[in-house]
N, C-alpha and C positions, 0 to 999 in steps of 0.2 A: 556492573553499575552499582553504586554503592553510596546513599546518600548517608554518612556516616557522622560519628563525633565532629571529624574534624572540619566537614566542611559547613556544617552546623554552625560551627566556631565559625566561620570566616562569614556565614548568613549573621549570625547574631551580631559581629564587629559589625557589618555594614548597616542592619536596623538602629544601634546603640546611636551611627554616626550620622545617616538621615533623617532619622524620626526622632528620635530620643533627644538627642542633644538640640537639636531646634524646637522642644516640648510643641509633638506635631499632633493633632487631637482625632480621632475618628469621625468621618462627615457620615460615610454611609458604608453599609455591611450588605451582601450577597452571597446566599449559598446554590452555587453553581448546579451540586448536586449530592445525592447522599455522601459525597467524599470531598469535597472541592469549596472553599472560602474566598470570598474576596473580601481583603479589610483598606477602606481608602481612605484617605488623612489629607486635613489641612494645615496650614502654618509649617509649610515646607518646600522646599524645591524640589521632593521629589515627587515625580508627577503620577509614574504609576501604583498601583495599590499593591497592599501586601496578599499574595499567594499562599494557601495553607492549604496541604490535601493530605488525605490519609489514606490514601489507592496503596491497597499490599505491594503494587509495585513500581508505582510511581510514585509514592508518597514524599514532599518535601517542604519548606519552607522558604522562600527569596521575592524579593523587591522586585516587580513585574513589569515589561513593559508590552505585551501581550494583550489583546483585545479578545475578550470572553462573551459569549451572549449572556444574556440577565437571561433568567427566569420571568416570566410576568406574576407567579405567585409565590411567598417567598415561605418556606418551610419553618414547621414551629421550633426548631434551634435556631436557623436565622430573623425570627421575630424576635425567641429570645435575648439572642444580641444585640438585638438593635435596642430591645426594651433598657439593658446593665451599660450597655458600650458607645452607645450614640453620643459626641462627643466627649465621651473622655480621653483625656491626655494619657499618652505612651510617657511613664515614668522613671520604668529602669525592667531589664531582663537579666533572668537568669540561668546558665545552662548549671546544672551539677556534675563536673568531671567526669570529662569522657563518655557524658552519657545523650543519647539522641532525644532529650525533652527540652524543654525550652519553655521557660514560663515569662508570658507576657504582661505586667503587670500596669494596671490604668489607675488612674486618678477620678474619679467618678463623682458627682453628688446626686445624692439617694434620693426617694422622695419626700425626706423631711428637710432637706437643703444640708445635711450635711456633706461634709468629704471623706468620702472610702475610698476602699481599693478596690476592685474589683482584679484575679487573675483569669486569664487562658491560656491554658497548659497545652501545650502542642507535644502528643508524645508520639514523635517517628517509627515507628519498629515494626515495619513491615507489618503482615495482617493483623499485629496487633496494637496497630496506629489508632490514637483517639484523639480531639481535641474536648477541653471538658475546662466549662465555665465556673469560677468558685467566687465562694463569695466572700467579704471583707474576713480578714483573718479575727480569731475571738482573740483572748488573753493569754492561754496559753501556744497563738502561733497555727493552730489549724484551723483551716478554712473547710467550709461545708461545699458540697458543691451543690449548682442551682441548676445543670444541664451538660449534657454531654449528646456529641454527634453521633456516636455511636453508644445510644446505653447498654449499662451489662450489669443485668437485675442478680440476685442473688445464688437463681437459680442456673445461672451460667458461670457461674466464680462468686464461692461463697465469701474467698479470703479480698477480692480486693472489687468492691459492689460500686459501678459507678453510675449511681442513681441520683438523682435530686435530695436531698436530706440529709443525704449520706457526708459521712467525713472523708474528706478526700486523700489517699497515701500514695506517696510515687511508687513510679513499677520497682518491681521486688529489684535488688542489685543483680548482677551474673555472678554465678559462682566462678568469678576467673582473677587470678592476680593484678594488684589494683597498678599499673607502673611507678603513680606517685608515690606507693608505699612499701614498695620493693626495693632490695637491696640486692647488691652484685651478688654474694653469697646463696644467699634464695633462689636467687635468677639461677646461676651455676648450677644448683642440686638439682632443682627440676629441668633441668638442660642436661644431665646426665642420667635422669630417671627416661625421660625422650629418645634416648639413644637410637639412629636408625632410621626417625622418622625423617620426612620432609621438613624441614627448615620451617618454612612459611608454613607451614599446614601445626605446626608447634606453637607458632607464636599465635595463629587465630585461635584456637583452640583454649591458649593458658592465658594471654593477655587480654586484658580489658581495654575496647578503645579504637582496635585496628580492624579494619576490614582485609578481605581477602587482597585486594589491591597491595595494599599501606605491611599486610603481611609479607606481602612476597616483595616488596621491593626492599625493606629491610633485611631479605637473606639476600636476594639481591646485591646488595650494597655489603653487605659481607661476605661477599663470593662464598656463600655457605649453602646450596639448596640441598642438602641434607646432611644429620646431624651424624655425624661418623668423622672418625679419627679427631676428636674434640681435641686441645690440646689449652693448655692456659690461655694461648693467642687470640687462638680463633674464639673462643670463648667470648674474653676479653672485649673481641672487633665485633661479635656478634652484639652482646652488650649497648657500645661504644654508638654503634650503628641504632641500634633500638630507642638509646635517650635523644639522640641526634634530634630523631624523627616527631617524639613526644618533646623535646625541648619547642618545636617548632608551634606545637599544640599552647603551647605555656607563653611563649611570647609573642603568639598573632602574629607570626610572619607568615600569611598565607599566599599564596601562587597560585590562583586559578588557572588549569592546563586542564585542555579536551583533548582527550588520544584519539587519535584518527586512525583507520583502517588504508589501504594501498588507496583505494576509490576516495579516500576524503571523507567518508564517511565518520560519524562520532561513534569509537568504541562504549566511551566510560572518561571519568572524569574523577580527578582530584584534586587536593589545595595543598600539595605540596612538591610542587615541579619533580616527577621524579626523573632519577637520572636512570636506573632499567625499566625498563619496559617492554611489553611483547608487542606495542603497539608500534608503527613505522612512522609516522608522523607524530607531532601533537602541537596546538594554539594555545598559546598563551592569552587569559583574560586578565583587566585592570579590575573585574568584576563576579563576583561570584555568581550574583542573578545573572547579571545577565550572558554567563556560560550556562547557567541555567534551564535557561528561556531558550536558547539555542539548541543545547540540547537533546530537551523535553519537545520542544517543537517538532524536530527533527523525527524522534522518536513517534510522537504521536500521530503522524504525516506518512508514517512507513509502518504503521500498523496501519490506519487507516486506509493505506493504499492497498493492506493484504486482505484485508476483510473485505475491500468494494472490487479486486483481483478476484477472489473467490469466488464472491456473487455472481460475477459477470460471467468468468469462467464455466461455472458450474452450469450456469443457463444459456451459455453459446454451445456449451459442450453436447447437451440435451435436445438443444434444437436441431445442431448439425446431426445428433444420431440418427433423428427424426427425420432430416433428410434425404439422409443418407438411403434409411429404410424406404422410403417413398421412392428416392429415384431407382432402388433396384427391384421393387416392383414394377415401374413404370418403364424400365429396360425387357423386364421380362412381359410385357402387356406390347410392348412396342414390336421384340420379337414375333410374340403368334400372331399381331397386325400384319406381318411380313407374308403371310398365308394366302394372303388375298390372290396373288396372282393361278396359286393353285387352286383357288375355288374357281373362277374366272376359266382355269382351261381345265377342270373338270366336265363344268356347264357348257364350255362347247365343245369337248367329246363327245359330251352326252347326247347333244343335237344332232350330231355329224354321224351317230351311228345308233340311229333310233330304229332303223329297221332289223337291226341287229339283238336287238334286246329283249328277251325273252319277258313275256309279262310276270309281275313278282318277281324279277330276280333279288335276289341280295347285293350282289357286284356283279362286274363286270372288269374285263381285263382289252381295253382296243390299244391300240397301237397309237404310243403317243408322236405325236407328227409334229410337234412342235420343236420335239428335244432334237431334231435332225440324225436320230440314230436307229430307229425305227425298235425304239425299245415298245417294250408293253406295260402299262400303269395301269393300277387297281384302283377300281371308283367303289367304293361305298356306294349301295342305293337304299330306300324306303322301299320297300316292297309291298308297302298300304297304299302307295300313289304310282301316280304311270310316271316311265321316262322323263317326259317332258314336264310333268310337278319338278321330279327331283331335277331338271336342269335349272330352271326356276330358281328351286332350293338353293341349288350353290351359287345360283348369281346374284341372292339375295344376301348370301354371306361374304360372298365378293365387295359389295358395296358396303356394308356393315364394318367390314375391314380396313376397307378403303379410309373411310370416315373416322374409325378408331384411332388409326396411323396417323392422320395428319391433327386430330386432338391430342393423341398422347406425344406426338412430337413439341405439339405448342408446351403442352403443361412439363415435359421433361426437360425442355430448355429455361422453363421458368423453376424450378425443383437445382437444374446446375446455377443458376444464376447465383442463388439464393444459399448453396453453398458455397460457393466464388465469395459471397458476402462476408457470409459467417465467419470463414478461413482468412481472409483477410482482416475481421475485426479481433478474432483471436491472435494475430499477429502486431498488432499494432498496442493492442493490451501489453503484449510481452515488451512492447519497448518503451511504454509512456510511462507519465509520472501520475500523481495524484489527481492535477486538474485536469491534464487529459483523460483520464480514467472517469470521471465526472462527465466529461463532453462524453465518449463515448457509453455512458449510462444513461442521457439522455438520449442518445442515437438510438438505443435500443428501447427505452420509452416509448418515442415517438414511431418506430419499427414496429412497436407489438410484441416485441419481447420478452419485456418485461412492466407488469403493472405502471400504468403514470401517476404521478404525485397527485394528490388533490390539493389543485390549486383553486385560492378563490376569486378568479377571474381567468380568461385564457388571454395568453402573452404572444407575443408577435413573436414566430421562429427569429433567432440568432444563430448567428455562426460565429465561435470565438476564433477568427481569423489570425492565426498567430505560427503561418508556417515555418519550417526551418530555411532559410535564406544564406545561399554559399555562396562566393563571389570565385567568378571562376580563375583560371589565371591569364588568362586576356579583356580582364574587368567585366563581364557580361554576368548580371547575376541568374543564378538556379532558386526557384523555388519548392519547396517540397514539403508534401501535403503531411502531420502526422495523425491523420483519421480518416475515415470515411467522409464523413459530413467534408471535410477541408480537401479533400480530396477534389470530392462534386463542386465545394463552393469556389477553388481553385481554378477547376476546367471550363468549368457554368458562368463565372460570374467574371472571377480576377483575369484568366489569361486574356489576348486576342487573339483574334483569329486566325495572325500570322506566326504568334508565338510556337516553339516546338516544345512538341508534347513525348514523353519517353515513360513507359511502363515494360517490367520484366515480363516475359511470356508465359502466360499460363502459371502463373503464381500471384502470391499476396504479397504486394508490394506499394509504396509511395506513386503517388503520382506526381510526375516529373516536370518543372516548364520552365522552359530557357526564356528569357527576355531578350531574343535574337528573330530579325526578320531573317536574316542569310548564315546562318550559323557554318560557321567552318568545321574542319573534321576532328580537329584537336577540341575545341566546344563539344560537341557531339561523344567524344569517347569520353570526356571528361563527368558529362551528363549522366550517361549511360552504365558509368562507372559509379556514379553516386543513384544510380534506381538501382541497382544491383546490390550496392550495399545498404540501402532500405531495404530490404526484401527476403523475403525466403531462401532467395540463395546465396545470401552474402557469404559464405564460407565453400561457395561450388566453384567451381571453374567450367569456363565457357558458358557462362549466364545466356541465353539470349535475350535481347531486349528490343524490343518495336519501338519505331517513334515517327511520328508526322506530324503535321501541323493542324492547331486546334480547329481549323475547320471540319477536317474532317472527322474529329470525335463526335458521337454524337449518346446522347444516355437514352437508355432504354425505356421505355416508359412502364411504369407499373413497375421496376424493377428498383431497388435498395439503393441507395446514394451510394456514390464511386464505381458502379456497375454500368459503365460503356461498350459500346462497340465501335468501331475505326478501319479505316480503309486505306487504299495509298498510301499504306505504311512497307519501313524497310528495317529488317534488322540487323543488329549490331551483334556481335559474339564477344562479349567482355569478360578477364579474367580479373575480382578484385585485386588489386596493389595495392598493398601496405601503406607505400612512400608515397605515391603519388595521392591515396587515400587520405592522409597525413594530411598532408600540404592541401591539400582542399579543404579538411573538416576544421582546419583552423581558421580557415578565413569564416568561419561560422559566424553568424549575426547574432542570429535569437535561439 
């Protein structure tokens, strides 16, 4: 990603051609955040505002059509603005060759009613991006400046201070060859001095202007990606190919293209249509913003999605360990409940051979009569109480057992549930998008799982009801849940009660509902084949999968949304199909 000279160039053509030449004026200024500007204008058609940020890796400049929150208080650089810039008129902009700053220059009247200029110097360069407000130029041509969004006092850069008072100097030039002031000759020597290296990695390096992009596509276009076996030609074509590129920078012919990945996805973007590329796709824009706006949306949508993945992630993953450790405690508390029946026929050996027992013994060994083999079993005794204490004794652990057993069964079915939960919300994470990620952060909110918002009033539960909808191929549609909450709100609220209902067995998977009273068999595998590929085992063969009709679902109570039980169900054994997979996910709705 490379927001560079050139497509600066093609921001700046587009400002000159809406704002500027309809002399458009500033109504109102917002700073988003310590990086982030909005500047909005009237006496123009165009409607959204101008974009200014200086994020090390977002940083850019273009005509928005993007809805932002305001801030409710606005920072002392954005007062400052509004104090110099509140309607004044966009007059004329300047880029300096090849370089990523951009000075915006206004028309302003001061507070004695006269007219200045006020500038904002927008300078791109990664983390050491700044915008810095200056004020009327003096006589000799330099401007003071009155404010910068990011200051940088003396004692962080003694050579170029961009402080209030101070005089303001653009960023130092790059030590790198200027193109406009190079000659073939020149070009040539230090193309022979390179010998060896990579092509494109030469030209980022020595020329002024190109991004790694804009490098490699000019060796590229020279079928040169490394500089060996030079010959006058290739030379020559390398050259030839270079001015091409930089011609394009000189006569604003710009081409907004977004490279796309195999998914569709936005690699990176340029303004000059290339013809090589590593990328498989790319779109062409009539508009630089607004490839922009696309995207940076994009971008910020899929970091956002990895940061609220993490979260989630991190605190399903915690919980489940949690459970995990709880049920194998409660596996091992459920086995020595399993004891009971040997207290039980301890306590009546014990009775059945009281005459037999020596007073204080320690143990005893009678014949156990139970086992049908007339084996001999060791009892433990107290030898502080008689026989008939310790028969007592173990029939009072007998029932203590007993009691354990059918608690710790109840809390072990509730302990699986609640991993059944968990495992299907971390499956469902892995396949949704942003908003879904959102729906299932409140699920886990209102769960317990994670902290809830402080809100200032409580809101009436929602369910963003927006499942995936396939039309089968004898017209009957499938609905299919992509969450928990939709899952429940699916089964609970939307099915009927004739409707069929299909989930994979014993995994995290969608829940399934045909709009079929008498559903056929070819519906049914059809179904069964789309829960299989929601599910944990879309990639297994021989899925199983249950299905009956929603009467018989029924949700458990106390237990987490999407967590049912179901009877008078039958299953299906399905292998996914590609083709047949295919030809159904197209008829896709939502």
């Amino acid at each position: 990603m490379a927001f560079d000279a050139f497509v600066l160039g093609a921001v700046a053509t587009e400002i000159e051609e809406k704002l500027i030449k309809p002399g458009a004026a500033i109504s109102k200024i917002y700073q988003l955040n310590p990086t982030d500007l909005l500047l909005f204008f009237k006496g123009t058609k165009q409607k959204g505002p101008l974009f200014l940020s200086i994020h090390a890796q977002k940083g850019r400049i273009n005509l928005t059509e993007r809805r932002y929150a305001h801030p409710a208080s606005p920072p002392a650089f954005c007062m400052l603005l509004r104090k110099h810039l509140i309607n004044g008129i966009i007059v004329s902009l300047e880029q300096p060759p090849l370089e990523r700053v951009l000075y915006l220059n206004f028309s302003v009247i001061n507070e004695n009613g006269k007219e200045v200029q006020k500038t904002l110097a927008a300078e791109i360069m990664g983390r050491h991006s700044n915008i810095i407000l200056l004020n009327n130029p003096d006589t000799e041509g330099k401007q003071t400046i009155l404010g910068a969004i990011k200051p940088v006092p003396p004692s962080i850069n003694r050579f170029r201070t961009l402080m209030p008072h101070h005089t303001y100097f653009p960023p130092p030039v790059q030590e790198k060859l200027h193109p406009f002031a190079l000659n073939y000759e020149s070009f040539r020597q230090e193309l022979r001095m390179s010998e060896g290296k990579p092509a494109g990695r030469f030209l980022l390096e020595n020329i002024q202007g190109l991004s790694s992009l804009l490098a490699q596509e000019i060796a590229a276009r020279a079928n040169k990606p490394l500089l060996e076996n030079l010959t006058e030609d290739s030379t020559r074509l390398l050259w030839a190919r270079m001015q091409g590129i930089f011609q394009i920078y000189g006569e604003k012919k710009w081409a907004p293209v977004l490279l796309l990945d195999d998914l569709g996805h936005p690699l990176d973007y340029t303004v000059i249509n290339p013809a090589e590329t590593a990328a498989k796709y790319k779109r062409g824009y009539s508009s630089i913003s607004e490839l922009l706006d696309d995207y940076y949306d994009y971008r910020e949508r899929a970091e956002a999605k990895e940061r609220l993945y993490s979260l989630l992630s991190r605190q399903v993953e915690q919980s489940l360990k949690k459970c995990r450790s709880k049920e194998k405690k409660q596996l091992l508390e459920l086995e020595k409940s399993k004891e009971a029946d040997y207290y039980r026929k301890c306590g009546e050996l014990i009775l059945t051979n009281l005459k037999h027992i020596p007073p204080k013994a320690n143990e005893i060994y009678p014949v156990d009569i139970y086992s049908g083999q007339d084996e001999k079993i060791k009892i433990e005794l107290d030898p502080r109480i008689s026989p008939s204490q310790n028969a007592q004794r173990y029939f009072k652990k007998y029932r203590k057992a007993r009691q354990g057993e059918k608690k710790i069964s109840g809390t072990l079915e509730g302990t699986q549930n609640e991993i059944a939960y968990l495992e299907s919300v971390l499956y469902f994470m892995d396949k949704n998008n942003l908003q879904a990620l959102l729906e299932i952060k409140e699920e886990l909110e209102e769960a317990g799982y994670l902290p809830p918002k402080n809100k200032p009033y409580p809101r009436e539960k929602t369910v963003s009801f927006n499942p995936t909808i396939i039309t089968a191929s004898s017209g009957e549609e499938i609905y299919i849940g992509r969450n928990n909450r939709q899952n429940a709100y699916l089964v609970g609220h939307f099915a009927s009660k004739t409707d069929l209902w299909l989930h994979v067995k014993d995994m995290p998977g969608a829940h399934v509902i045909v709009k079929a009273a008498n559903p056929h068999a070819d519906l049914i595998k059809e179904a069964a084949l789309l829960a299989a590929h929601f599910s944990r085992g879309a990639h297994s063969s021989n899925v199983p999968v249950d299905y009956t009709i929603v009467k018989y679902i029924q949700r458990i109570p106390g237990a987490k949304p999407g967590i049912v039980t179901y009877k008078n169900y039958r299953t299906i054994y399905v292998t996914p199909d590609e083709k047949i997979l295919y030809s159904l996910l197209k008829q896709h709705r939502q």
